[in-house]
C-alpha positions as CSV (number, residue, x, y, z in Angstrom):
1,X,0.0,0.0,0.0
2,X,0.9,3.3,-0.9
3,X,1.6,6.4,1.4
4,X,1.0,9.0,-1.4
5,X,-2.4,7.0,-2.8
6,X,-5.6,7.3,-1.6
7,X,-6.8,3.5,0.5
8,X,-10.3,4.3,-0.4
9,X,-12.3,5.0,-3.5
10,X,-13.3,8.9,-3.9
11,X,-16.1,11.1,-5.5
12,X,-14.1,13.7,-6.3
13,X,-10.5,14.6,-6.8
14,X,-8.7,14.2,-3.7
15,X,-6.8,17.5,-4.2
16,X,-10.0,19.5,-4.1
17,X,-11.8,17.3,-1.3
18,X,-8.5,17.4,1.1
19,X,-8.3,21.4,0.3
20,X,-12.0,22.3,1.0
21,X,-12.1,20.2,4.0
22,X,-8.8,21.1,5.7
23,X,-9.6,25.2,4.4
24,X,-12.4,25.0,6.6
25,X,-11.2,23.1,9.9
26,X,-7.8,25.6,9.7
27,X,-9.8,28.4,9.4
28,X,-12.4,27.4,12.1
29,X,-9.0,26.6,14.9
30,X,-6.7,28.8,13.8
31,X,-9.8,31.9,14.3
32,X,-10.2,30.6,17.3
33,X,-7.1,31.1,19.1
34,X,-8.0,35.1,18.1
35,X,-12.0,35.7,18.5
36,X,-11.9,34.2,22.3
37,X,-9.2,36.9,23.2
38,X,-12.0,39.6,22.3
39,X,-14.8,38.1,24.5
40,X,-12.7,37.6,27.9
41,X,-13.4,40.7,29.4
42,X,-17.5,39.6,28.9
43,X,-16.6,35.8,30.3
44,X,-14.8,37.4,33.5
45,X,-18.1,39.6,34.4
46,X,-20.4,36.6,33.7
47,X,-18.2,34.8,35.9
48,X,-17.3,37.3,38.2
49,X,-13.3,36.4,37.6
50,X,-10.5,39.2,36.5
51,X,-9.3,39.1,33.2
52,X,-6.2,37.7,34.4
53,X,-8.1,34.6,36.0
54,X,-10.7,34.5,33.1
55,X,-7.6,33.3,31.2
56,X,-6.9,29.8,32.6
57,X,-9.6,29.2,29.3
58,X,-7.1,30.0,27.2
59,X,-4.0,28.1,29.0
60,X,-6.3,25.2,29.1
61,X,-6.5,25.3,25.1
62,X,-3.1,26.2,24.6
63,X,-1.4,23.1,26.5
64,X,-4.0,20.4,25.5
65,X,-3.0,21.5,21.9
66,X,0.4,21.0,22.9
67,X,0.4,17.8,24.4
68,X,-2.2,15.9,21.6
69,X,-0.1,17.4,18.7
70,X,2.9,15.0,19.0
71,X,0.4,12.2,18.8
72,X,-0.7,13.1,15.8
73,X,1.3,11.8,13.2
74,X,1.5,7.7,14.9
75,X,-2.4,8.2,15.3
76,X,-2.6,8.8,11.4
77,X,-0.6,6.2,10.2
78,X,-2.2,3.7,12.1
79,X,-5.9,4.6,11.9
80,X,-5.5,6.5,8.9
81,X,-6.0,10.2,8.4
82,X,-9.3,10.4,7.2
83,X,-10.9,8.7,10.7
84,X,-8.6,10.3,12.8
85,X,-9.4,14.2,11.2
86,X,-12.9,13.2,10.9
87,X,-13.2,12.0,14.8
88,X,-11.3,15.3,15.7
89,X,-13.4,17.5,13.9
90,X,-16.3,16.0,15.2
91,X,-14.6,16.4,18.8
92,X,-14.3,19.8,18.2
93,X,-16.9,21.1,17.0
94,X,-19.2,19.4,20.0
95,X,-16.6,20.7,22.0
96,X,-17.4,24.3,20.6
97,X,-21.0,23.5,20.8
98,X,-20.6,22.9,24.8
99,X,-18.0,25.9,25.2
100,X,-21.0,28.1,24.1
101,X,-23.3,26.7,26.7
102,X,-21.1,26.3,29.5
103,X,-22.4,27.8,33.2
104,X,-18.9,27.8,34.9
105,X,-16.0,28.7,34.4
106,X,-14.7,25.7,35.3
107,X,-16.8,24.0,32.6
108,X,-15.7,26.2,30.3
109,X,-12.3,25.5,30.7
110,X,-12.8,21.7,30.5
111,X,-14.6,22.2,27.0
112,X,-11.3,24.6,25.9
113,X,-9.4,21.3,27.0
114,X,-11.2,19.2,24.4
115,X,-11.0,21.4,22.1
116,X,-7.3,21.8,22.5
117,X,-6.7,18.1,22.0
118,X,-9.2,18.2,18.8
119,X,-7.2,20.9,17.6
120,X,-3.7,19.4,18.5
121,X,-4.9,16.6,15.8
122,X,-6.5,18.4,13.0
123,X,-4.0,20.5,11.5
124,X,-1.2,17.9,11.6
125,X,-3.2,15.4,10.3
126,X,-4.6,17.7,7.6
127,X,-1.1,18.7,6.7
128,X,-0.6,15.1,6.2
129,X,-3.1,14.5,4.2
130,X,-2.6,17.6,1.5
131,X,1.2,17.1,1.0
132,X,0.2,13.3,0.2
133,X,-2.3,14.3,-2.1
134,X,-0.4,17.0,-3.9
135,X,3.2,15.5,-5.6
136,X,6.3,17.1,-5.2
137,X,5.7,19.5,-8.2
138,X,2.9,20.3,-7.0
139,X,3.1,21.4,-3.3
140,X,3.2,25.2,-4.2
141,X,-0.3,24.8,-5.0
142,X,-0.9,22.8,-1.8
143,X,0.5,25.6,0.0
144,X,-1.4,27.7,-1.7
145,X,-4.3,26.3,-0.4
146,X,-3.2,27.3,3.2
147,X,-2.9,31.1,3.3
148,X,-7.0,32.1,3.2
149,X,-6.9,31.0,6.8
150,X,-3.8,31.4,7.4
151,X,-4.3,35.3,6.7
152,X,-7.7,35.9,7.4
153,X,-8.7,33.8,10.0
154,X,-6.0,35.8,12.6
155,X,-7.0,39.1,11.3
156,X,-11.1,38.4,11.4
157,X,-11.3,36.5,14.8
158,X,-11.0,39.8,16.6
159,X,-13.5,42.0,14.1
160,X,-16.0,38.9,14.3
161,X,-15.6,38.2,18.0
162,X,-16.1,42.0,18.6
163,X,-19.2,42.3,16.6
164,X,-21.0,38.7,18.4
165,X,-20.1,40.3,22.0
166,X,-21.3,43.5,21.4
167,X,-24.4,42.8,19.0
168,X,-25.2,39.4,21.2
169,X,-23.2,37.6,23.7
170,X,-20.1,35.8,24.3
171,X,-21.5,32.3,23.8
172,X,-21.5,33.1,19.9
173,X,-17.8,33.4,19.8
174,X,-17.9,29.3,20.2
175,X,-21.1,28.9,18.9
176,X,-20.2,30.1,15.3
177,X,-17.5,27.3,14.9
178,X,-20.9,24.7,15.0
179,X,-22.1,25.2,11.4
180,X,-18.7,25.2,9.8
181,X,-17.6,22.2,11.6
182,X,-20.8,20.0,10.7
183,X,-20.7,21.1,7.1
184,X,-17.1,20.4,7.1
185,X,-17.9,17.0,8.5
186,X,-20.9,16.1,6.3
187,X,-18.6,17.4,3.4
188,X,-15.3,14.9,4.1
189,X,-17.6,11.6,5.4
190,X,-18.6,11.7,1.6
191,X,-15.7,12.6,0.1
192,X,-12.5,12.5,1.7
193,X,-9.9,10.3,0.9
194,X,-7.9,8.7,3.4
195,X,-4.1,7.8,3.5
196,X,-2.1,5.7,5.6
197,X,1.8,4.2,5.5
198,X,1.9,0.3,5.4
199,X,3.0,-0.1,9.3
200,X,2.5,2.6,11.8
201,X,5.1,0.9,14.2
202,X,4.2,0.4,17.8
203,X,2.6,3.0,20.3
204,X,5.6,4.8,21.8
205,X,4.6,5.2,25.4
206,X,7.5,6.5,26.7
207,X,8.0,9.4,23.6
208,X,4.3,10.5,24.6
209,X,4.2,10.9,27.9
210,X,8.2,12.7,28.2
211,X,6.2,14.6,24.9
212,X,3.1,15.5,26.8
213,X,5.3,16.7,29.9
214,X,7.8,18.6,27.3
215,X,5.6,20.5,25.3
216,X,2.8,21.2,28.5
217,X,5.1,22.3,30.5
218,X,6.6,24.3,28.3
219,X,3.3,26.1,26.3
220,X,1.9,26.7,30.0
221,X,5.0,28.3,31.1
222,X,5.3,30.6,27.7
223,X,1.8,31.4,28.1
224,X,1.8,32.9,31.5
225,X,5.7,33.5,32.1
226,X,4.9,37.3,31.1
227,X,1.8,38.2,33.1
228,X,3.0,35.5,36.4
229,X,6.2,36.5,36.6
230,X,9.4,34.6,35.6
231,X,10.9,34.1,38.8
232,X,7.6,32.7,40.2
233,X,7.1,29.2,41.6
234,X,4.3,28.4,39.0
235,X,6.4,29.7,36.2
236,X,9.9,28.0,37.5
237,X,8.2,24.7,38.6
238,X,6.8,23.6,35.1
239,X,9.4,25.1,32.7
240,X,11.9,22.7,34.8
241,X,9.6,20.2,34.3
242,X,9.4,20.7,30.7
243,X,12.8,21.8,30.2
244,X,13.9,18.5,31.9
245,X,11.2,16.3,30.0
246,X,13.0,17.9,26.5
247,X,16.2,16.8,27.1
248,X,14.8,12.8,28.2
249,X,12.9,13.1,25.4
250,X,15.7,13.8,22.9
251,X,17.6,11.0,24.6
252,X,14.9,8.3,24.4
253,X,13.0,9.0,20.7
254,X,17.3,8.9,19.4
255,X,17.5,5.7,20.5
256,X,13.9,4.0,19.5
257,X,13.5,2.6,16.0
258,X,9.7,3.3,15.8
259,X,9.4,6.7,17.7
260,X,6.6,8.9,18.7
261,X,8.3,12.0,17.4
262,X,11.2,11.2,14.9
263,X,13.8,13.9,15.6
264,X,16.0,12.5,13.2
265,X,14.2,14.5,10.8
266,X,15.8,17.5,11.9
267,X,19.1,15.7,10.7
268,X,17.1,16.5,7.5
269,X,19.5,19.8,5.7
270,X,16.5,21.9,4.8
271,X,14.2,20.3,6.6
272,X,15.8,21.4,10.0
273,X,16.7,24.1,8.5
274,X,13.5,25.7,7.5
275,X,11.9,24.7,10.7
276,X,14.6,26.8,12.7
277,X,13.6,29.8,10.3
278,X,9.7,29.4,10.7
279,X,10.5,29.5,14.5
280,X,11.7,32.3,14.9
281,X,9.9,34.2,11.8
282,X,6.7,33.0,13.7
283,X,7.7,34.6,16.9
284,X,8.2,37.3,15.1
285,X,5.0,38.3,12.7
286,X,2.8,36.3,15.6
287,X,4.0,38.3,18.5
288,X,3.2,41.3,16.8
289,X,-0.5,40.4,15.7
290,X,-0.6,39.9,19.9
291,X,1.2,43.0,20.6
292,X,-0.7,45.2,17.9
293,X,-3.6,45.4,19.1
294,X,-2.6,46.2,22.7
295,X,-1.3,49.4,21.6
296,X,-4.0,50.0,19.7
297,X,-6.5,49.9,22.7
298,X,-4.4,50.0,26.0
299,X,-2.1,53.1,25.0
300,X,-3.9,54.9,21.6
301,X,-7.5,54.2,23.2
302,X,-8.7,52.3,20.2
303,X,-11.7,50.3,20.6
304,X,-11.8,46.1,20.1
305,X,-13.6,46.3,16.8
306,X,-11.7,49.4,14.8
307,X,-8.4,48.1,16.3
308,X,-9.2,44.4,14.9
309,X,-10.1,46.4,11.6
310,X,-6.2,47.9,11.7
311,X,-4.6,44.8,11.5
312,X,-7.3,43.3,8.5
313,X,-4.6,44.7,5.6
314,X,-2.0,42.6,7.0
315,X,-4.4,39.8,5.9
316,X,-4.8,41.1,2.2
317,X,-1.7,41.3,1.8
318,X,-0.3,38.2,2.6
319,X,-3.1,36.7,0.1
320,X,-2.9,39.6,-2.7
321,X,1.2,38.0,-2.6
322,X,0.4,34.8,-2.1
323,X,-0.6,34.9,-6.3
324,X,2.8,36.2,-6.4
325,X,5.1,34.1,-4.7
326,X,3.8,31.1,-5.8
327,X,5.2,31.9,-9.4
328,X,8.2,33.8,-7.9
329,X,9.4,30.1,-6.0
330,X,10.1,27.7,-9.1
331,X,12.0,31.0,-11.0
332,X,14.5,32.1,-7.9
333,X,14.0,29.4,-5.2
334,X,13.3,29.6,-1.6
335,X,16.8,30.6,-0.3
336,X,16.4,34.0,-1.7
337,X,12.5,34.4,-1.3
338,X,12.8,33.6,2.6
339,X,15.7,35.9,3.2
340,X,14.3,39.0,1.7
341,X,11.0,38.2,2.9
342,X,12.1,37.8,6.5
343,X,14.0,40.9,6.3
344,X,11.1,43.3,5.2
345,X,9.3,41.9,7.8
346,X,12.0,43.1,10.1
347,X,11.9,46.3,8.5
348,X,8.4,46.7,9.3
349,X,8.5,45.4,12.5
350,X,11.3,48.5,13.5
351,X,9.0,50.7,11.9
352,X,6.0,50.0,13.8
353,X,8.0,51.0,17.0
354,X,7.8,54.6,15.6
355,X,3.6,54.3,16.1
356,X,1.9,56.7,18.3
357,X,-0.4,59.2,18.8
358,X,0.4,61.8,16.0
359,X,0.9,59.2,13.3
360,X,-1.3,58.7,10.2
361,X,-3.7,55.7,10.5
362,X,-3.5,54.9,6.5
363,X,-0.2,55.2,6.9
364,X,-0.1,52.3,9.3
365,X,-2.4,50.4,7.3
366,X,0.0,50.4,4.8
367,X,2.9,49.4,6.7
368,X,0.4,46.1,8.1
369,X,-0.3,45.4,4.4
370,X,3.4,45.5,3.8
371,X,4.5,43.4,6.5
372,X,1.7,40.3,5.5
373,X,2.8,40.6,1.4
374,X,6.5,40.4,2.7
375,X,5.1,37.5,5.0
376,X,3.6,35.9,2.7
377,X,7.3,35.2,0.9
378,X,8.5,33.5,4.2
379,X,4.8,31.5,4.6
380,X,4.6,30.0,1.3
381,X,8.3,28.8,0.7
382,X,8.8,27.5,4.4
383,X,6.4,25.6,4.1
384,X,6.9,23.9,0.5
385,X,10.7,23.6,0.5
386,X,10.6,22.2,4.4
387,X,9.1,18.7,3.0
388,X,11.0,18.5,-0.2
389,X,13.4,15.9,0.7
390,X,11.1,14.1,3.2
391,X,10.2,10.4,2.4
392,X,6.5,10.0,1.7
393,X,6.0,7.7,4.4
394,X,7.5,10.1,6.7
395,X,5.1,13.1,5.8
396,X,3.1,12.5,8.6
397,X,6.2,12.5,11.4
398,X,7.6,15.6,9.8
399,X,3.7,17.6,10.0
400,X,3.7,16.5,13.1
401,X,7.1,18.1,13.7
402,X,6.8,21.1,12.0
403,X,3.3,22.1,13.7
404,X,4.5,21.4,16.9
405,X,7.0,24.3,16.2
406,X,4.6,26.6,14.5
407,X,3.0,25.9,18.1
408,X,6.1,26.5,20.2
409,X,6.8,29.8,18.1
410,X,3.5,31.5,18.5
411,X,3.9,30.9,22.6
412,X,7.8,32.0,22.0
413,X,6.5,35.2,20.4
414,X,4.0,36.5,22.9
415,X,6.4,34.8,26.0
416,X,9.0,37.4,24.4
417,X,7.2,40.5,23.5
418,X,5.2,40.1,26.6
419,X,7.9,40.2,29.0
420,X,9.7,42.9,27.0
421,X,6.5,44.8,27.2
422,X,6.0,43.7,31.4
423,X,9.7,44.8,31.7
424,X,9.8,48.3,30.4
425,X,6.4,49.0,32.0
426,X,3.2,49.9,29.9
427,X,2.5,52.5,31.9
428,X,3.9,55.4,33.0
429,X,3.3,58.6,35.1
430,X,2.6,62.2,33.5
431,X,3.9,65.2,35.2
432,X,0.9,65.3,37.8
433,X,1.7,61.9,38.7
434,X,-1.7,60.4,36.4
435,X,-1.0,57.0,35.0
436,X,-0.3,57.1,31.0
437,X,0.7,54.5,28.3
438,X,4.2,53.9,27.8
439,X,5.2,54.2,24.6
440,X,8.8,52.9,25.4
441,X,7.5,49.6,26.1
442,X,6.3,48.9,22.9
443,X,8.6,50.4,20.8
444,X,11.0,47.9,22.6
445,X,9.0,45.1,21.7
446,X,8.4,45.9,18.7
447,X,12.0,46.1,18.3
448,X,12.7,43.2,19.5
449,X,10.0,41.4,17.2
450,X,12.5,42.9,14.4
451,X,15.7,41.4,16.0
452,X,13.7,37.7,15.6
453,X,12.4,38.3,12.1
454,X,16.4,39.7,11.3
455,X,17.8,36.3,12.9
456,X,15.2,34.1,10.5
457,X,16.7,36.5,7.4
458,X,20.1,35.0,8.6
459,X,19.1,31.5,8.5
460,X,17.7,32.0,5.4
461,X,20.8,32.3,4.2
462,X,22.0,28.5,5.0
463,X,19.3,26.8,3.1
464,X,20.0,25.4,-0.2
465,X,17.7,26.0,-3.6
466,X,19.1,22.7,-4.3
467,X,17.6,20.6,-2.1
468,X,14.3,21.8,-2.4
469,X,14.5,21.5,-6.6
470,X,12.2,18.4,-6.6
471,X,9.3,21.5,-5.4
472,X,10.7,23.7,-7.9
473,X,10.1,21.7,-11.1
474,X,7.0,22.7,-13.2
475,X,3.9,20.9,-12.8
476,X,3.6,17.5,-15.4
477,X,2.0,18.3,-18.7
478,X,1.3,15.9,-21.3
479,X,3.8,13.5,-21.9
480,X,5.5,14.3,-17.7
481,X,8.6,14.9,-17.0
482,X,8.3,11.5,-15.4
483,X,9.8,11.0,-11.5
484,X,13.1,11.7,-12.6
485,X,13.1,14.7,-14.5
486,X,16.7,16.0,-13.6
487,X,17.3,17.6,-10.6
488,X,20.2,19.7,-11.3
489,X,19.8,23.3,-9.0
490,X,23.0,24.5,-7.5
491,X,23.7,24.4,-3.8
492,X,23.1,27.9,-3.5
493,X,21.1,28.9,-5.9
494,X,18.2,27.7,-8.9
495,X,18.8,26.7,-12.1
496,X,15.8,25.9,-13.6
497,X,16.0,24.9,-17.0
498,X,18.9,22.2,-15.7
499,X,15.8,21.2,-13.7
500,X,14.2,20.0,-16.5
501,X,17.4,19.3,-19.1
502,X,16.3,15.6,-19.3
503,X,12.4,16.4,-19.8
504,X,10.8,17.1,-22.7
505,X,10.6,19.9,-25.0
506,X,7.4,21.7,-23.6
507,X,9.0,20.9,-19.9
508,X,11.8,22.3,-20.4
509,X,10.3,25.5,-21.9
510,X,7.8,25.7,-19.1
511,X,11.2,25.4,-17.0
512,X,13.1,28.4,-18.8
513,X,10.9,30.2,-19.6
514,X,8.9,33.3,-18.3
């Protein structure tokens, strides 16, 4: 049996059934992680809980997700990815369902558990599944597929969740996930494929609990190291844990033929190489979608719904360049893509430090716009070129790898910027003594978002166009270019119509040309 072929008959081309499916479930979790921020203030007074305690709901999520994405990839291969996205989708959309009913807050953060651990299996598993169902030549497209919610859903979850807690309550925040998730489930029972390797290997016990310790320990303490206090008790005590769990972790999945999370992926040139990047380029453009919007309302007095409305032109353009990338990456490779990328973004970043009071609204419109269609170069290439060398019976370990560092660089990003933030001080004192926004703070975070985007621009520089050529070579036309249509890039940089040398004629013009 095939990794890359579909075990089941379809009604429709897998390509288009994997991508309309996994759209919608991305969309619905990644939106999620935005539109709740919005409605904690309106949980806390239902509850009668501070913000600061209101946000255990969100802690909850954040380390179920952590600890059920690791089992992802073993769960896949051995009950293949169409059951297992299907059962998590279902889990999270009831999970939604009861969020949005909940009486307690207690209850409410036991459903944001479930719903973690449904959302710590969907997008690995659909990963899975849309690099199996798209070939090599074709995972541009695949990635493609990824940036509507990629951009949008951050950018709309706090304009949506603004508007259904003002016009109605904050129950609608989870309730709105209900109809996308049942029509996303009625949609794939009929006509999802499902793929799965020939032998998933045995359960690693072991590699899942040291995970689960690892990557909990480590979220939680990222999540609330900022607002707790890094020298705390509750901080120290499960960052050690974590921290400690890593390193037996490493030691035990090296030594394990069938592991829970194979690290020696990372052993992988531009596979660990790319990951490193999208680390730190995610701290970096994630942190400041958290950041953003706290200087918007906390020191320029913005309201929830205009300030969610700011950041909506990062979001167009990342997609508006998402058209151009993808036809930019088989020309000039990823290598050169991913360094200029990343260092716009850093740009941008340093010039958002400059925001305040006086400044010219459009004017940082523009600069958001600029800073998702300079994203949108490090998005789309990362994520193609990361699994061009990867075995297709591995693509579901490497997903699982590679979204359990998205996940660790969206907590690095807000763990950094936070504490920058915490450290300088968001407030200040005017000459009367009255309590004012600092400014300082943020233009030191946003700074030091800069410094991370700067340091993924660097690592840019190691990868090589040649490893990734097997992404890079056009699409088959009639006749193919058949498996082994030459790849010939240089270590350093494309060469595309060596690419397709032994292909024929129309291949080779669609290589060198245009």
């Amino acid at each position: 049996m095939s990794a890359t072929s579909p075990t089941r008959p379809t009604r429709m081309n897998p390509k288009i059934a994997v991508g309309v499916v996994f759209v919608a479930s991305l969309f619905m979790t990644i939106m999620d992680g935005t539109i709740v921020n919005v409605a904690l203030p309106a949980i806390g007074r239902d509850f009668g809980t501070d913000p600061a305690g209101v946000g255990v709901i969100n802690v909850g999520y954040l380390v179920s997700l952590a600890v059920f994405v690791p089992l992802s990839g073993w769960l896949g291969d051995r009950f293949g990815t169409r059951r297992v996205f299907l059962y998590a989708l279902a889990l999270f959309t009831a999970a939604s369902l009861l969020c949005g009913t909940a009486d307690s807050l207690a209850s409410l953060t036991l459903y944001r558990i479930l719903q973690g651990a449904a959302g710590g299996l969907l997008t690995p598993v659909g990963m899975t599944m849309l690099f199996r169902a798209f070939p090599q030549e074709e995972r541009m497209r695949a990635t493609r597929v990824l940036m509507l919610p990629t951009a949008v859903a951050p950018a709309s979850g706090p304009v949506l969740g603004g508007w259904l807690v003002d016009s109605w309550s904050w129950h609608w925040v989870f309730i709105v996930n209900v109809p996308v998730g049942v029509a996303g489930l009625l949609f794939g029972l009929f006509f999802l494929p499902d793929y799965r390797v020939e032998r998933a290997g045995r359960f690693d016990l072991a590699g899942f609990l040291l995970a689960a310790v690892a990557f909990g320990g480590t979220m939680y303490a990222l999540s609330e190291g900022a607002s707790q206090g890094w020298g705390s008790a509750r901080i120290l005590a499960p960052a050690l844990a974590g921290l400690l769990a890593l390193a037996a972790l490493v030691a035990v999945e090296l030594r394990r033929p069938e592991p829970m999370l194979d690290l020696r992926l990372f052993c992988d040139r531009i596979f660990g190489t790319v990951n490193l990047l999208s680390l730190f380029s995610g701290a970096a453009f994630l942190g400041m979608l958290y950041l953003f919007p706290l200087l918007m309302q906390d020191a320029l007095g913005m309201d929830a719904l205009h300030s969610g409305l700011m950041v909506f032109p990062e979001a167009l353009g990342v997609m508006l360049a998402s058209q151009v990338s993808a036809r930019l990456y088989p020309r000039i490779g990823p290598r050169r893509m991913l360094a200029a990328g990343s260092a716009v973004v850093a740009c941008c970043l340093a010039l958002m430090a400059t925001i305040g009071p006086q400044s010219n609204l459009w004017a940082v419109r523009g600069l958001l716009f600029l800073t998702g269609y300079a994203m949108s170069h490090v998005f789309m290439p990362s994520q193609t070129a990361a699994f061009a060398t990867v075995p297709a019976a591995s693509t579901g370990a490497a997903s699982t790898l590679y979204n359990a560092q998205r996940q660790l660089g969206s907590a690095l990003g807000v763990a950094v910027l936070g504490t920058v933030l915490t450290a300088v001080g968001p407030l200040a004192a005017d000459a009367s003594g009255t309590p004012v926004a600092n400014l300082t703070a943020y233009r030191a975070a946003f700074l030091t978002a800069a410094g991370l985007a700067l340091l993924a621009a660097v690592i840019a520089l190691r990868v090589r166009d040649g490893d990734a050529a097997t992404t890079m070579r056009p699409a088959p036309v009639s006749g193919g270019t058949g498996p082994d249509a030459g790849p010939g890039a240089g270590a350093d940089g494309p060469r595309p119509v060596a690419l397709a040398a032994s292909a024929p004629e129309p291949a080779r013009k669609a290589a060198g040309g245009a």
